[in-house]
C-alpha positions as CSV (number, residue, x, y, z in Angstrom):
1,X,43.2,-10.1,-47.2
2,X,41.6,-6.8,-45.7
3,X,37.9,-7.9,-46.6
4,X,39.1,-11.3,-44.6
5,X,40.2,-9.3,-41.7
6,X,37.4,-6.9,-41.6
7,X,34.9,-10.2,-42.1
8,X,36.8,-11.6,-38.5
9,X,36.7,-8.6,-36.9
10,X,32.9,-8.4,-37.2
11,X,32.4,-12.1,-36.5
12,X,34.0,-11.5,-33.0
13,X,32.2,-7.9,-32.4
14,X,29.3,-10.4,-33.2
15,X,30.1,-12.6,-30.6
16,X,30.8,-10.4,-27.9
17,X,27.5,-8.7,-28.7
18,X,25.8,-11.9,-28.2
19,X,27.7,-13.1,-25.2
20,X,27.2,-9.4,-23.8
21,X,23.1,-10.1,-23.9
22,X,23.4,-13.5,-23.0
23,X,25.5,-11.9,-19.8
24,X,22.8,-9.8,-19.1
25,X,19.4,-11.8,-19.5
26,X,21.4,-13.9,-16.5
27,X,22.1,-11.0,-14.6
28,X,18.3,-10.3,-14.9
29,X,17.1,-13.7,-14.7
30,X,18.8,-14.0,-11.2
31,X,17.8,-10.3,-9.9
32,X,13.9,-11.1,-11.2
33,X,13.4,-15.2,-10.1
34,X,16.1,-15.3,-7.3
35,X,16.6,-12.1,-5.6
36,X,12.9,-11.0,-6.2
37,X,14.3,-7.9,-7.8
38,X,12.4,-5.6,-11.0
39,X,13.9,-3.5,-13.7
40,X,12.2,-0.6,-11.8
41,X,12.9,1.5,-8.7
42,X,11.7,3.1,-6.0
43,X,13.6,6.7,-5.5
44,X,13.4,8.4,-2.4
45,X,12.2,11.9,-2.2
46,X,11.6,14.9,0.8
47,X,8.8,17.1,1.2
48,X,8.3,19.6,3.5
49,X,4.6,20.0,4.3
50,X,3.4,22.5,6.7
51,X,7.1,22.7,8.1
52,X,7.3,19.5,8.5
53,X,9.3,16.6,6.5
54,X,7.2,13.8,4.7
55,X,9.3,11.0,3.0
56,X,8.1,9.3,-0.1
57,X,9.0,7.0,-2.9
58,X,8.0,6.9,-6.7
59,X,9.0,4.6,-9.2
60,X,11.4,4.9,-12.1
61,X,8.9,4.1,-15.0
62,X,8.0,7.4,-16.2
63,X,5.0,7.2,-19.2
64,X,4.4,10.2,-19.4
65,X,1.4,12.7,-18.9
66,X,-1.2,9.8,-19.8
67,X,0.4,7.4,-17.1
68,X,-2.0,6.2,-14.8
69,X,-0.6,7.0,-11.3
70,X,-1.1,5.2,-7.5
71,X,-0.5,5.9,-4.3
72,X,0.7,2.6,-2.0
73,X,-0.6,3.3,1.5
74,X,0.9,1.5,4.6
75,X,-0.3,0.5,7.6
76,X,0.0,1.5,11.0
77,X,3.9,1.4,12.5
78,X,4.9,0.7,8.7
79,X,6.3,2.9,6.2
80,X,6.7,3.6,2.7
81,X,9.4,1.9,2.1
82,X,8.2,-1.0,3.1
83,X,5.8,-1.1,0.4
84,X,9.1,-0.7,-1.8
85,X,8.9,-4.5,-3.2
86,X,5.3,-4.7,-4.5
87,X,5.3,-1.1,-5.9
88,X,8.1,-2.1,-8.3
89,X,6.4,-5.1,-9.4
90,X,2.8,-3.2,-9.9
91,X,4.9,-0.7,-12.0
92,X,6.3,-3.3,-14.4
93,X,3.1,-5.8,-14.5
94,X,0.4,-2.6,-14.4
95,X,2.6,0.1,-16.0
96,X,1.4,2.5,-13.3
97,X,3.5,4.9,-11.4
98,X,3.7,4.4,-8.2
99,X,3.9,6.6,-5.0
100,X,4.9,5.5,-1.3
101,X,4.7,8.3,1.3
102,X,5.9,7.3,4.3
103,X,2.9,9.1,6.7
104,X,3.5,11.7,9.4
105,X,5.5,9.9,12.4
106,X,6.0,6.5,10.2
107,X,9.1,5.9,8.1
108,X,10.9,8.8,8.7
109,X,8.8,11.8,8.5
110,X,8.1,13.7,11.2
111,X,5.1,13.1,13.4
112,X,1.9,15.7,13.7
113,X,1.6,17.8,16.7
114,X,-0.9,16.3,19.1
115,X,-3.7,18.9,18.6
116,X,-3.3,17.5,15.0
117,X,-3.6,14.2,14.7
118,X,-6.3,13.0,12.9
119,X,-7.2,11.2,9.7
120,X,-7.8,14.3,7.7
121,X,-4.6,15.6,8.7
122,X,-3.4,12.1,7.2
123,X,-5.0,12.7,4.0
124,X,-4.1,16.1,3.5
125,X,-0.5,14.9,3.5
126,X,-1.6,12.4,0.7
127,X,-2.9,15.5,-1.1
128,X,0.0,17.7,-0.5
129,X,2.1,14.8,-2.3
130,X,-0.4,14.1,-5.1
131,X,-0.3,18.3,-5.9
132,X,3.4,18.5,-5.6
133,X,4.0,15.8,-8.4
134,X,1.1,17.1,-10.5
135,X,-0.8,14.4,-10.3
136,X,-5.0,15.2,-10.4
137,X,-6.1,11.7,-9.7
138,X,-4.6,8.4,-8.6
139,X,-5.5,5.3,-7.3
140,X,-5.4,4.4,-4.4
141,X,-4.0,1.2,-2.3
142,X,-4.5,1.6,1.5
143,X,-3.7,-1.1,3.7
144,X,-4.8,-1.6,7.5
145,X,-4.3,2.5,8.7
146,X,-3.9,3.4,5.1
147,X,-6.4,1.6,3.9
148,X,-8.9,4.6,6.3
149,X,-6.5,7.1,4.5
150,X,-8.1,6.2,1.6
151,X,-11.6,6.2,2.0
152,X,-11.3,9.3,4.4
153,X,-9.3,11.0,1.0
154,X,-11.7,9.7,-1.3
155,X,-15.4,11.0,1.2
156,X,-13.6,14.6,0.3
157,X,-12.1,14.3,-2.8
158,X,-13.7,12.0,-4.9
159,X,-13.0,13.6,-8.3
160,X,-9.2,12.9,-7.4
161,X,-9.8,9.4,-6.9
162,X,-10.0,6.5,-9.8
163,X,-10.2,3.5,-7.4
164,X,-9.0,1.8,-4.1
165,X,-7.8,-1.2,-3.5
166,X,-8.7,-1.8,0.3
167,X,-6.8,-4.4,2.3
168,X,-7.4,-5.6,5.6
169,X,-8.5,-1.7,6.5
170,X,-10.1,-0.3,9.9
171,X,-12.0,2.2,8.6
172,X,-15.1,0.6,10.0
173,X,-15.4,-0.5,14.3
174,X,-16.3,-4.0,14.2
175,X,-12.4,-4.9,14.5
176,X,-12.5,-3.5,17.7
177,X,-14.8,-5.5,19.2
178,X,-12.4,-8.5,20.0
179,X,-13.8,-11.6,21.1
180,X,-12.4,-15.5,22.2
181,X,-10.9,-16.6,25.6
182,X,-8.2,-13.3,26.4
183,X,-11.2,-10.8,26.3
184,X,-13.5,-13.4,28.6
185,X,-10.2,-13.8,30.7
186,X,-10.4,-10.2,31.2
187,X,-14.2,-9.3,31.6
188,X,-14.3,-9.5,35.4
189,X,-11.1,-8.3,36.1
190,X,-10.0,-5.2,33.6
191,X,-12.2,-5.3,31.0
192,X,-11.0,-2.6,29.6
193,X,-7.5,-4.1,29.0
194,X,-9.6,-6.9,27.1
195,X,-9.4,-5.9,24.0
196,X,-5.8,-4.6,24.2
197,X,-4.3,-7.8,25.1
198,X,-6.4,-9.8,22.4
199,X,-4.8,-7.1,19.9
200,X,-1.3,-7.5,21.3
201,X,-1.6,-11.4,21.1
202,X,-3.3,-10.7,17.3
203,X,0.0,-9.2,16.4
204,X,2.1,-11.7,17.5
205,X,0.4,-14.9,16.2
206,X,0.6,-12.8,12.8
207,X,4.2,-12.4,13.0
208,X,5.2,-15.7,11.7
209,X,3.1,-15.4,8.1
210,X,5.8,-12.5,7.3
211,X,8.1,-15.3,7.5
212,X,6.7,-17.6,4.3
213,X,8.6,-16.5,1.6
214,X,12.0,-14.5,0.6
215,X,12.1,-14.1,4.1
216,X,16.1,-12.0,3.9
217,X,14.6,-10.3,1.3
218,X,11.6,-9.4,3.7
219,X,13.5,-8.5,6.8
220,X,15.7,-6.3,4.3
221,X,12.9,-4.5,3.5
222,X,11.4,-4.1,7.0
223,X,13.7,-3.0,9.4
224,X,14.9,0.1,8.0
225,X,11.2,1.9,8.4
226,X,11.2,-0.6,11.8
227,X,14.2,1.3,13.3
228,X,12.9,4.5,12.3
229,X,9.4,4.0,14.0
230,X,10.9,3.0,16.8
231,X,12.5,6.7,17.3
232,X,9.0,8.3,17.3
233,X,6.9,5.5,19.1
234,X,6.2,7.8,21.9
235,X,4.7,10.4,19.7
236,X,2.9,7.8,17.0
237,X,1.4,6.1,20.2
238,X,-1.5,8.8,20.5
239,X,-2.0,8.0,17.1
240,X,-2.9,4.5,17.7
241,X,-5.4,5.9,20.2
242,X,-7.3,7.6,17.3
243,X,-7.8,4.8,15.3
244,X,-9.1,3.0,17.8
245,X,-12.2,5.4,18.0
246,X,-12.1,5.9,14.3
247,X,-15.5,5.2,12.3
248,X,-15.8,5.8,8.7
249,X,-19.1,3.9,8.4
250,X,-21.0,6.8,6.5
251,X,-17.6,7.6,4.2
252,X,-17.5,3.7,3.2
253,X,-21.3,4.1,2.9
254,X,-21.2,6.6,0.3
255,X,-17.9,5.1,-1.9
256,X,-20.5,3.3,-4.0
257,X,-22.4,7.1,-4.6
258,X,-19.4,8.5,-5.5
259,X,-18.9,6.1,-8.4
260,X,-15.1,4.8,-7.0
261,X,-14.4,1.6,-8.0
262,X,-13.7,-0.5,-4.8
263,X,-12.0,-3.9,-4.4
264,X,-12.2,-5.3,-0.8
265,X,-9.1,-7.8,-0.2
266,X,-8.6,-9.7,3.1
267,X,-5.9,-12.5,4.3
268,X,-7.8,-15.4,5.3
269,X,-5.4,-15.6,8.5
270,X,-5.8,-12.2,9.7
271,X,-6.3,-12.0,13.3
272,X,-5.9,-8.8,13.4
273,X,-9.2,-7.4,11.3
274,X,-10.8,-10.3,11.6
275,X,-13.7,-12.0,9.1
276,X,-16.2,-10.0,11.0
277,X,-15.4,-6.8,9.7
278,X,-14.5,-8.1,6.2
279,X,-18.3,-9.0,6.5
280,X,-19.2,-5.3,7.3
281,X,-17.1,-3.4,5.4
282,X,-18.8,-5.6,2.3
283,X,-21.9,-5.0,3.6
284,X,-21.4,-1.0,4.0
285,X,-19.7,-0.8,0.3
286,X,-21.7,-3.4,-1.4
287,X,-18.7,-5.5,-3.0
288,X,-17.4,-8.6,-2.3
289,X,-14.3,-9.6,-0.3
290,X,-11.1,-11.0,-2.5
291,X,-9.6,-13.6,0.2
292,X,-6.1,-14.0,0.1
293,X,-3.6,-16.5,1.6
294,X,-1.9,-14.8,4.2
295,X,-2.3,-12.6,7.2
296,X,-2.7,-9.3,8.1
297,X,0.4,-7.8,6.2
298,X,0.4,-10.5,3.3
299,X,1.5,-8.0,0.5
300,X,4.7,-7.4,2.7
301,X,5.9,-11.1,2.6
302,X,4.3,-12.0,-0.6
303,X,5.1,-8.2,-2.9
304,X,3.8,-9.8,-6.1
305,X,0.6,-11.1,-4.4
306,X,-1.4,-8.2,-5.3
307,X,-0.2,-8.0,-9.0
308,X,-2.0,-11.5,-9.6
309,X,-4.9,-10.7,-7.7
310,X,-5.3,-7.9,-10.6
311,X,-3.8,-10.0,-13.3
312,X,-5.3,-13.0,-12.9
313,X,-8.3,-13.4,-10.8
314,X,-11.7,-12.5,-11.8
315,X,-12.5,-9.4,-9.3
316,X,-9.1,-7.8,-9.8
317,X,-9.7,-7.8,-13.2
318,X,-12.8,-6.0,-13.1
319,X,-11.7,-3.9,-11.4
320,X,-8.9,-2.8,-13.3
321,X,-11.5,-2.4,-16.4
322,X,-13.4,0.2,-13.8
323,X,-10.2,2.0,-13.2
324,X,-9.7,2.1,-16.3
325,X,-12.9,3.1,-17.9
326,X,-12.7,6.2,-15.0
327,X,-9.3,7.5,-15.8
328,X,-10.4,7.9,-19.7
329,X,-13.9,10.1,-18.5
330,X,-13.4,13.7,-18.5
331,X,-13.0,14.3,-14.8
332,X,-15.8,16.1,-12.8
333,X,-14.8,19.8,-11.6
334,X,-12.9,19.4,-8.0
335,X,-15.3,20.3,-5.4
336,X,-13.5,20.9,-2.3
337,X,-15.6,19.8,1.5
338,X,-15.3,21.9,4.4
339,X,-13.4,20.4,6.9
């Protein structure tokens, strides 16, 4: 009778075992394939960096001291957090960790003085991260200001650097050379305002791409670094001024020298940085351009966009190889440039 009872009592710790997992591959099921969502996080951190606060992000999946780590730059009037969507997924699909600073004045952290602001000043932030968390190289993923982050990081420290992924960047000129009818429109009148309103109309017509997809899920994500920039608009705005007289041509040049893997990825649509300086930033680093669907900020509606592009297609592929075959060389001693 006891050996029956004990037999019954397993049978139904069976079944709730069972019904328990069957509970929870729906749970995930739903998170993964309806609400977008990973098994991995982004958690929020604060540094302070030259008394000043810079937010980041890294990811939940610690591997340990042989982990590959990289660093998910945003764009201009972005923010980490953004970035929040597709970091998760390149940590579960790549097994990297993954780090999102939120950059001086973007996000939450606080702006640069004026007499600072610079792109090294940017990348020294990247740096002060990258040291804080131990990390001695990373790869890096810069998109549109980022993506300049980057290759500005990587001209100085390229023994810390095992690859970028650069997307729809600006650090070479040509993207300020706008052309087409508002520019003409402008020529005899303000020609200086040219350009400005062509990049203000860019903006706008690339608005709607963020749209195609999980679009809640993608305002979710957006708005809380959106509110936040908003706050320090009138101190990021001399920012913007920088960038527009930013040229990197030599560092971008001299990527290839350094032996830094590169892959070039560009949204088809992008009105923004347009084909023409796709075209010379290819030229300048002697790779090819990845084209992807989308616009200027595809990787913000589309998170797992990137992960295929290094899963599945050809030039992501090889590229991960190059990453690859970099991280497992013994590093070169860290020669630091003078600023």
């Amino acid at each position: 009778m006891g050996s029956t009872a004990t037999q019954a009592r397993q049978q139904i710790d069976l079944a709730k075992r069972s019904a328990t997992r069957s509970v929870d591959f729906a749970q995930q099921s739903f998170r993964r394939h309806v609400q977008g969502q990973t098994g991995i996080h982004m958690v929020a951190y604060d540094l302070k960096i030259e008394e000043r606060h810079l937010h980041y992000g890294v990811s939940t999946n610690d591997g340990g001291p042989e982990q590959l780590w990289a660093v998910n730059l945003h764009g201009f009037f972005c923010g980490g957090r953004m970035y929040d969507r597709e970091s998760e997924r390149l940590a579960e699909a790549m097994g990297w960790r993954l780090v999102n600073p939120s950059l001086p004045g973007f996000g939450g952290s606080e702006p640069l003085a004026y007499s600072e602001i610079s792109l090294p000043a940017m990348s020294r932030r990247v740096e002060a991260v990258l040291d804080h968390l131990g990390v001695e190289r990373a790869l890096l993923l810069g998109h549109s200001m980022g993506a300049a982050v980057a290759v500005d990081f990587a001209s100085t420290s390229p023994e810390r650097v095992l690859g970028i992924v650069y997307r729809d960047g600006i650090a070479t000129p040509t993207w300020r050379q706008r052309e087409g009818v508002i520019p003409l429109a402008f020529s005899s009148v303000a020609p200086d305002l040219g350009p400005v309103a062509d990049l203000g109309v860019a903006v706008v017509l690339d608005l709607p791409d963020l749209l195609v997809g999980r679009m809640l899920s993608t305002v979710r994500s957006l708005l809380p670094d959106l509110r936040r920039n908003v706050k320090t608009l009138a101190r990021t705005a001399p920012l913007a001024s920088m960038l527009m007289e930013a040229d990197l041509t030599e560092e971008v040049a001299g990527l290839r020298g350094a032996g830094i893997p590169v892959l070039a990825e560009w949204g088809c649509f992008d009105r923004i940085v347009n084909a023409a300086t796709a075209a010379e930033f290819a030229s300048l680093a002697q790779v090819p351009i990845q084209w992807i669907p989308g616009g200027h900020s595809w990787m913000l509606a589309r998170p797992s966009g990137q992960t295929d592009v290094l899963r599945y297609l050809p030039a992501g592929q090889r590229f991960v190889r190059e990453v690859n075959e970099r991280a497992a060389g013994t590093p070169p001693p860290r020669l630091r440039a003078v600023r």
